[in-house]
C-alpha positions as CSV (number, residue, x, y, z in Angstrom):
1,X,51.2,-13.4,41.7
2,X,48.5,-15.8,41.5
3,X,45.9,-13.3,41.7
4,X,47.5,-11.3,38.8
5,X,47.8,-14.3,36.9
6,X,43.9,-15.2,37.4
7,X,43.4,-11.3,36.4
8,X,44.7,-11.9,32.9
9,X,43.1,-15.0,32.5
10,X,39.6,-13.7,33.2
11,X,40.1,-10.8,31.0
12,X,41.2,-13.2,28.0
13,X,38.3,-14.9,28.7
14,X,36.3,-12.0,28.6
15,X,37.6,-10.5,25.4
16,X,36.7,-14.1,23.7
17,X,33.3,-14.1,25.0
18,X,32.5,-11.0,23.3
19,X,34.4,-11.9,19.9
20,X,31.8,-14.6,20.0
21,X,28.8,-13.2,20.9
22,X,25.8,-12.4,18.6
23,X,27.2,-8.9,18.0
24,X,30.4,-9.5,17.5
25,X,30.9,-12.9,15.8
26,X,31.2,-12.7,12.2
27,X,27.7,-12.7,10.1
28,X,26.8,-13.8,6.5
29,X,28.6,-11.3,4.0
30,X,26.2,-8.0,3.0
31,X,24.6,-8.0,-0.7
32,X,25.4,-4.4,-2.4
33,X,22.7,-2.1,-4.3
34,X,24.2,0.7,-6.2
35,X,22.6,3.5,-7.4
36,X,23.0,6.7,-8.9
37,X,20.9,8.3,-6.2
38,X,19.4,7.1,-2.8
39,X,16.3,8.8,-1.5
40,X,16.3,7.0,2.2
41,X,12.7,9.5,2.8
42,X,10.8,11.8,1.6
43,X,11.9,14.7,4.0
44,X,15.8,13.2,3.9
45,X,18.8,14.8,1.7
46,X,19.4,12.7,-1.3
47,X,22.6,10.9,-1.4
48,X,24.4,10.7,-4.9
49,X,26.7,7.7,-6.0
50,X,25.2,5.4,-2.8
51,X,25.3,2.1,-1.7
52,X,22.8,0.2,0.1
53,X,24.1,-3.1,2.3
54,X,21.4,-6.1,3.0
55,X,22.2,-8.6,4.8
56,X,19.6,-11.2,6.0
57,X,16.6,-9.2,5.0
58,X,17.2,-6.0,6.6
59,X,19.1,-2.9,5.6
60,X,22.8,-3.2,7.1
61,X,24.0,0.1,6.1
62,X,23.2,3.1,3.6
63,X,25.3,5.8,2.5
64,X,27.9,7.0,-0.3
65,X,29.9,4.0,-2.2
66,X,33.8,3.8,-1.7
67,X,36.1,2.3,-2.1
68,X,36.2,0.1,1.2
69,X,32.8,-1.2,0.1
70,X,33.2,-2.3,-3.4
71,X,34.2,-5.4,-2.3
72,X,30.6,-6.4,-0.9
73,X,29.0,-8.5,-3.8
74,X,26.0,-7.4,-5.4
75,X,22.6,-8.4,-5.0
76,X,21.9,-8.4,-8.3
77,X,23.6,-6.3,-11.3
78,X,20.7,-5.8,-13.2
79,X,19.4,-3.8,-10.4
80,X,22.9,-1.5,-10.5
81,X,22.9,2.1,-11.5
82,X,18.8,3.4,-10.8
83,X,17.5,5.7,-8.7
84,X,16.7,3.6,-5.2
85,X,13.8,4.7,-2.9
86,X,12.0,2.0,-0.1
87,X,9.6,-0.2,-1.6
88,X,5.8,1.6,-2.3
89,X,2.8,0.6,-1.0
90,X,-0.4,0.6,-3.0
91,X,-3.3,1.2,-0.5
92,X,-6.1,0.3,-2.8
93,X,-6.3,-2.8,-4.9
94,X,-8.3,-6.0,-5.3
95,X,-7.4,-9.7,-6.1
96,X,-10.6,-10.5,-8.4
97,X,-9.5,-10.9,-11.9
98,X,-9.3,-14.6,-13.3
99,X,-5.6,-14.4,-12.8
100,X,-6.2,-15.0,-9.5
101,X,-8.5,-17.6,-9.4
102,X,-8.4,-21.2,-7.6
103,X,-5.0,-19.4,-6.0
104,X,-5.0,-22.5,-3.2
105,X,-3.8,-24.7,-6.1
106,X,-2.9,-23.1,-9.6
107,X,0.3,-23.2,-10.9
108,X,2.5,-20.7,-9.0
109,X,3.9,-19.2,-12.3
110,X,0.8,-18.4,-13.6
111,X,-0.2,-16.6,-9.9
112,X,3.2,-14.7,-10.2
113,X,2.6,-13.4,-13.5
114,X,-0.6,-12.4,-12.2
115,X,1.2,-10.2,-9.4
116,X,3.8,-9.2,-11.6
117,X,1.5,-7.4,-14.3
118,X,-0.7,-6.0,-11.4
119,X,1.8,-4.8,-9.1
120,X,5.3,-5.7,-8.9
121,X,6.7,-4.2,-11.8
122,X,5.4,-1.3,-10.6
123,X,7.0,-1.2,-7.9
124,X,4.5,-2.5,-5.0
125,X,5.9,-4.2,-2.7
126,X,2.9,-4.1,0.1
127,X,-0.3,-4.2,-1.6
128,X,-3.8,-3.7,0.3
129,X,-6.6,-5.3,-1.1
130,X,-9.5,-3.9,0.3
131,X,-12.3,-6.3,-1.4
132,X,-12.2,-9.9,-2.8
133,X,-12.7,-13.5,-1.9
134,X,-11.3,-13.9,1.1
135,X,-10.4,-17.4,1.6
136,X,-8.9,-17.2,-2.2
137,X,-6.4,-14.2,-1.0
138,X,-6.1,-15.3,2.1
139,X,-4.1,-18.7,0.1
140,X,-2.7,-16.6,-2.0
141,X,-0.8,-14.8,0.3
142,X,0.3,-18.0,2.4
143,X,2.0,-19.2,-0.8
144,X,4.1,-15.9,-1.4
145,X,4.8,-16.1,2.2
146,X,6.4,-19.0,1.8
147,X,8.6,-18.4,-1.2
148,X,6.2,-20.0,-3.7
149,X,5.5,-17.2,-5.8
150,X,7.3,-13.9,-5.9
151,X,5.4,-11.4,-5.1
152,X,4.4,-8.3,-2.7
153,X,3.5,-8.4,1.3
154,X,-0.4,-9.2,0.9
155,X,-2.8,-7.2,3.3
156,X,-6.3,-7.8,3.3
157,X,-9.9,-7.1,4.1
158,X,-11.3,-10.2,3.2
159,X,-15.0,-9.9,3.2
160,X,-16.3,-6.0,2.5
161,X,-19.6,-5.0,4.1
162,X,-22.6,-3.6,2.1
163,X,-25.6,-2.0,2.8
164,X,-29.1,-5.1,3.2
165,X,-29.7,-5.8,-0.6
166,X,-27.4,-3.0,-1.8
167,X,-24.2,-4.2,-4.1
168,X,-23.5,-1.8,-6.5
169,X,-24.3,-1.5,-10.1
170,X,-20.4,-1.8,-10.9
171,X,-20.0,-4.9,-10.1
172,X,-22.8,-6.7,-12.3
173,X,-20.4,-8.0,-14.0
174,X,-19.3,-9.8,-11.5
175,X,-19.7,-13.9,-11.3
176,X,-22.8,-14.5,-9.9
177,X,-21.2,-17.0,-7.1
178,X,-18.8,-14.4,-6.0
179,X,-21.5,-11.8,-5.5
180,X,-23.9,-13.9,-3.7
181,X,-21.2,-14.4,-1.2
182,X,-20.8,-10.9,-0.5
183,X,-22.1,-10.0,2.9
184,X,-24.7,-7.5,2.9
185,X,-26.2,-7.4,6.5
186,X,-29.3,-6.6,8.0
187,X,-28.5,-6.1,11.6
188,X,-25.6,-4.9,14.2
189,X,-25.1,-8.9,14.6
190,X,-25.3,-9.8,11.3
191,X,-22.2,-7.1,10.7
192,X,-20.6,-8.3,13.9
193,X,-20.4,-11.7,12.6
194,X,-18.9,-10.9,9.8
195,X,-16.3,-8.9,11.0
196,X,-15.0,-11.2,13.9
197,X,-15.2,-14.0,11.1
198,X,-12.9,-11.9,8.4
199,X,-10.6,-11.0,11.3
200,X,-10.5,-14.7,12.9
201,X,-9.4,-16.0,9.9
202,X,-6.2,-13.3,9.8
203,X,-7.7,-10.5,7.4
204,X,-6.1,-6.7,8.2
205,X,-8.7,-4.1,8.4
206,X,-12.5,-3.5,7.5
207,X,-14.0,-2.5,4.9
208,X,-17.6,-1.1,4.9
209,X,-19.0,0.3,1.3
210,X,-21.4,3.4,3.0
211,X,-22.9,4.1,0.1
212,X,-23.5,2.1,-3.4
213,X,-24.9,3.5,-6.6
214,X,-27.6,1.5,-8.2
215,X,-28.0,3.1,-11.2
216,X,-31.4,4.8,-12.2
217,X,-32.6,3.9,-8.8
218,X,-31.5,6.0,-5.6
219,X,-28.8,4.7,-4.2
220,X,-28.2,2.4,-1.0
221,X,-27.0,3.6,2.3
222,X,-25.1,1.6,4.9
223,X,-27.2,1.6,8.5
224,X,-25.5,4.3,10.6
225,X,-25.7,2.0,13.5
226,X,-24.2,-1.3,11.3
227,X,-21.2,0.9,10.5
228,X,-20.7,2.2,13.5
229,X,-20.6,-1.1,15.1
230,X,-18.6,-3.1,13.0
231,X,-16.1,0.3,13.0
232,X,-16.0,-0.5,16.9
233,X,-15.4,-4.1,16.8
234,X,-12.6,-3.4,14.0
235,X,-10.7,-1.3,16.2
236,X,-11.5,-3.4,19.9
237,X,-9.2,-5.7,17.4
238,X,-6.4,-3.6,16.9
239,X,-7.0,-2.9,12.9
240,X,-7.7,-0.2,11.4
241,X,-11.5,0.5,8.7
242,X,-11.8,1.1,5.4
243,X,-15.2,2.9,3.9
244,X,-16.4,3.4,0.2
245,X,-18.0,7.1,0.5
246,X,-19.1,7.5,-2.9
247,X,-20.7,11.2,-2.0
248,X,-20.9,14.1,0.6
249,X,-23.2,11.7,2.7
250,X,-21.0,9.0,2.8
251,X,-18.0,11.4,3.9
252,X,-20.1,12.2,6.9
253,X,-21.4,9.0,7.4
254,X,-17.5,7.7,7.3
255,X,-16.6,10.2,10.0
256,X,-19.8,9.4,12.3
257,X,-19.0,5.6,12.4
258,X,-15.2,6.8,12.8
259,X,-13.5,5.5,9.9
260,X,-9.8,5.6,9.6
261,X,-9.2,5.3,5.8
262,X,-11.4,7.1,3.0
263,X,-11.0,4.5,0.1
264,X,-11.7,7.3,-2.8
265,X,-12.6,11.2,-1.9
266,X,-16.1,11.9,-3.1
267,X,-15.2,12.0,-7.0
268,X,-17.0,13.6,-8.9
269,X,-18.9,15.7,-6.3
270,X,-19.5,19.2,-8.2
271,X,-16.9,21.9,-6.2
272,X,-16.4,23.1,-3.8
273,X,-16.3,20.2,-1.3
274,X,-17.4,21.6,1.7
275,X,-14.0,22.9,3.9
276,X,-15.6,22.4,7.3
277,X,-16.3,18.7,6.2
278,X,-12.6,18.3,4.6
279,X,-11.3,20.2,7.3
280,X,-13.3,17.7,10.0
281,X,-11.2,15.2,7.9
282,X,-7.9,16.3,9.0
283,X,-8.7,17.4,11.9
284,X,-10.0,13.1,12.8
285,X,-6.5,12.1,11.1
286,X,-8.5,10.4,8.1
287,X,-6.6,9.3,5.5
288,X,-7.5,9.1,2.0
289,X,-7.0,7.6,-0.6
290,X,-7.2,9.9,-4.4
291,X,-7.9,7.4,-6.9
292,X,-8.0,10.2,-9.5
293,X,-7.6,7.9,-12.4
294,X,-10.6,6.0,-11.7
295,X,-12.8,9.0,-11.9
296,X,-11.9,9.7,-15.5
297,X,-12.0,5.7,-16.2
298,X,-15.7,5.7,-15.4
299,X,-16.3,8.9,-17.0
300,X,-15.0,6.9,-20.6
301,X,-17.3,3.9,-19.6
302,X,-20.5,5.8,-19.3
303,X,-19.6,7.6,-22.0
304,X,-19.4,11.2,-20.9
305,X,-18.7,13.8,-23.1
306,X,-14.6,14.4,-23.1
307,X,-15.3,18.5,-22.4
308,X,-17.5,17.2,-19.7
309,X,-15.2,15.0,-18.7
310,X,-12.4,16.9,-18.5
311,X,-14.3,19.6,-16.6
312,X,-15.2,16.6,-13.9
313,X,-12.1,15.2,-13.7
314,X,-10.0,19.0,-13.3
315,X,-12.8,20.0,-10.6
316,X,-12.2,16.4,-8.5
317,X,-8.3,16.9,-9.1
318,X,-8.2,20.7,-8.1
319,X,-10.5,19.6,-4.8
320,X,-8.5,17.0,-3.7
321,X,-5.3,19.2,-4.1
322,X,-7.1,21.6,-1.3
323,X,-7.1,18.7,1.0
324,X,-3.8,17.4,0.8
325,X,-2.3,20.9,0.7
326,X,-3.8,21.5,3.8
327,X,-2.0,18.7,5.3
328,X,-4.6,15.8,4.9
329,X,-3.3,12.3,4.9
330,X,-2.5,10.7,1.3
331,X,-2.3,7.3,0.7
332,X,-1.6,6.2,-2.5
333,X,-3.8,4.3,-4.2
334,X,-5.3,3.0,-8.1
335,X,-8.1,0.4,-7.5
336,X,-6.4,-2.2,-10.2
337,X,-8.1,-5.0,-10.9
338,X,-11.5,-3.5,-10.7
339,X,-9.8,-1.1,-13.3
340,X,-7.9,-2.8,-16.3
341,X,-5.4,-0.5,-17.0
342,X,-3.0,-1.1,-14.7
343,X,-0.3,1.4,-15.6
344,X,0.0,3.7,-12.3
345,X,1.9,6.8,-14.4
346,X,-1.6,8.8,-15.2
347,X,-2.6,8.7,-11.1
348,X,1.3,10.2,-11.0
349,X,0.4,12.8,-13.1
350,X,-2.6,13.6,-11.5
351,X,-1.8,13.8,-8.4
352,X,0.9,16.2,-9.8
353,X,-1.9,18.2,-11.0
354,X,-3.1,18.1,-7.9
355,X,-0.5,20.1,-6.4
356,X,1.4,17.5,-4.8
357,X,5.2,17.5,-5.3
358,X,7.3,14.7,-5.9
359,X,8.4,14.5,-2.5
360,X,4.7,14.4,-1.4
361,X,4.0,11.6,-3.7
362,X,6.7,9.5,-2.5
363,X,5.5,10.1,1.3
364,X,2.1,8.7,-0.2
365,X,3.9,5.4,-1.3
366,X,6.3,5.0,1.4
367,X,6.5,7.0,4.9
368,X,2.5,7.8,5.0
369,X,1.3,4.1,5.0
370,X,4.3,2.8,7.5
371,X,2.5,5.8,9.7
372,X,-0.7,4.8,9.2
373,X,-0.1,0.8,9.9
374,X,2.1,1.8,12.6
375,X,5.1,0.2,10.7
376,X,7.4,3.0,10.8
377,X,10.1,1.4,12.6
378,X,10.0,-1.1,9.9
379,X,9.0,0.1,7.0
380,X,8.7,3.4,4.1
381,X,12.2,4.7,4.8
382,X,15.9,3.4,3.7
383,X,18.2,3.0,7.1
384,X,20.0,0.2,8.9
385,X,17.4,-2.2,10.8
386,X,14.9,-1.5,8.2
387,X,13.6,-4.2,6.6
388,X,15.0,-4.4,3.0
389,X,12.2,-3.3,0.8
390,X,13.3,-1.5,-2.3
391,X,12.4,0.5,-5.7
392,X,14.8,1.2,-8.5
393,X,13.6,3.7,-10.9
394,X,15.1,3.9,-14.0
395,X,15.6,8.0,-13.7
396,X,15.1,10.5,-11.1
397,X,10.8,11.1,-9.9
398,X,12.0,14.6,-8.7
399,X,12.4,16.0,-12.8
400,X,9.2,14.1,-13.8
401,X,6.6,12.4,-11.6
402,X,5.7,9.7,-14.5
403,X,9.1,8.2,-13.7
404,X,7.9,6.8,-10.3
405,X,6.1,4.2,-12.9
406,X,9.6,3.3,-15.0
407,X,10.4,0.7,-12.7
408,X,13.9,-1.3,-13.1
409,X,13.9,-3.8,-9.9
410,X,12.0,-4.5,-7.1
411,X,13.6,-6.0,-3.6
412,X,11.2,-7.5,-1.1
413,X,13.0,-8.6,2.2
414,X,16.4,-8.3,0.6
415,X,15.2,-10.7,-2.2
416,X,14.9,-9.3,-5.7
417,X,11.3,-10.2,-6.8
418,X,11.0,-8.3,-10.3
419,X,14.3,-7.2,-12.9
420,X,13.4,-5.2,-15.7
């Protein structure tokens, strides 16, 4: 009897213990996001009239809303009733423009309306700068990190390399401080330096400019031996490189000092682009990054002919396309804040043009760079565990790829950091 009794004791005891446990014990409540359609990936079946549940920062639970569910509160109503995919990722930007400047202590609303125009209302809620001031980004990003400013998850490659004595034409219009501070070595050390000094200080990747036109003159070419050896260090670290190709040469340049990101194709390279060099390409599981808009941007500042221009600009676009429909990695990408126009919706189109399907482009925003950065369990798709990054569009990007630009909210870490 006493052993029966001691039985059902235990067992009560039991049962309590795992009421109250972690699992079982009763959490903070789960913030609702409604939409008219949920695309939780690129290669996943589109759910109509769904419902997305965040709680603490991650996704709790996605799926179609009922009416057991309506009772959850929403995160926000303004962000009610879009089309919801997981938060994009712009692979190639920079943090130079004024709006940006002194970031350690300027007013945190003028630094949020900085990120605002550049990225977050369009949707970016990682952004990867892959050229600036270091130490000025490197604050920047402390301060959204710690709630100061809304804004995107800041990556960074601090300090870019250049070829000895070779910065590029473009950027003449640059403050003369900031250029004279950009490293341009002259030996395997000197390069070596550099990149364990970005990387001690907490930058992301590398980024090495291969080859940098300087205008009538011919242009300036990265030391094979420089790249390769600050490639090397870059990856002994864990992180992945960045290179500027500019032409053919710096394509084959990029894949002898194995390179893991192209950060343009060669644009405006008259076509074909050679297949066995594309093909080498995907075949090393480069990425790369189209930029398309930024060809015909610099075709308008040099003043090009428009029938030339166009011819330029279709030849690029249709070259591209053969590289992505081959099954090369795309990361998206627009180079903003070296370029002024900061409207995404022409690269959309382009890539369109390219070939590339809606679908595709999302994968580009979302599924491809989690891959790439080996965040997939985190990141790029909508399901429970995920962490709660989030894009509402305003209609559906399958009928019209320009709608991936008509943002209507943006959720970073279950937070909403931009309401149309």
């Amino acid at each position: 009897m006493i052993h029966q009794t001691a039985l059902r004791w235990l067992a009560c005891l039991s049962m309590w213990t795992l009421a109250m446990s972690p699992a079982h014990a009763a959490g903070p409540a789960a913030q609702a996001l409604r939409g008219t359609t949920i695309y939780p990936a690129p290669d996943a079946t589109p759910i109509e009239n769904g419902m997305v549940l965040i709680r603490e920062g991650k996704i709790a639970s996605v799926g179609m809303a009922d009416k057991d569910t309506e009772a959850n509160p929403p995160l926000a109503a303004a962000c009610d009733g879009g089309v919801i995919l997981a938060g994009f990722q712009n692979s190639h930007v920079h943090l130079l423009g004024s709006a940006f400047a002194n970031a350690r202590t300027r007013p945190a609303a003028e630094l949020e309306q900085g990120l605002t125009g550049l990225l977050t209302r369009w949707g970016f809620t990682t952004a990867f700068d892959i050229a600036s001031d270091r130490d000025n980004t490197l604050a920047l990003r402390a301060r959204v990190d710690k709630g100061e400013i809304k804004g995107p998850r800041i990556l960074t490659v601090g300090w870019a390399l250049f070829p000895h004595d070779g910065l590029p034409i473009y950027i003449e219009h640059l403050d003369p401080a900031f250029r004279d501070k950009l490293p341009q070595p002259d030996s395997v050390d000197a390069a070596l330096a550099t990149v364990r000094q970005n990387l001690d200080a907490g930058t992301d990747a590398t980024k090495l400019f291969l080859v940098t036109p300087q205008g009538p003159r011919p242009a300036k070419r990265m030391k094979p031996d420089i790249a390769a050896a600050a490639a090397e260090e870059t990856h002994r670290r864990g992180k992945l490189v960045f290179a500027h190709p500019t032409d053919l040469d710096g394509v084959r340049a990029a894949l002898q000092a194995r390179v893991d990101i192209l950060a343009h194709p060669p644009l405006g390279t008259p076509a074909p682009w050679p297949k066995p060099l594309m093909d080498q390409l995907r075949a090393e599981g480069v990425s790369m990054v189209p930029t398309l808009k930024l060809l015909r941007h610099e075709l308008a500042k040099e003043q090009v002919p428009k029938e030339i221009a166009a011819r330029i600009v279709n030849e690029s676009v249709q070259e591209f396309g053969k590289f992505a429909a081959a099954g090369g990695k795309v990361l998206f990408g627009t180079d903003v804040d070296y370029m002024t126009d900061l409207d995404p919706t022409e690269e959309y189109e382009l890539m369109g043009q390219a070939g590339m399907n809606p679908m595709q482009i999302l994968a580009s925003l979302t599924t491809a760079p989690a891959a790439r950065w080996n965040e997939s369990g985190r990141r790029g798709r909508i399901a429970p565990g995920m962490d709660a990054d989030l894009v509402v569009l305003e209609a559906d990007p399958r009928e019209d790829v320009k709608r991936f630009a008509a943002v209507k909210c943006v959720v970073r870490g279950g937070k909403v950091i931009y309401a149309k």
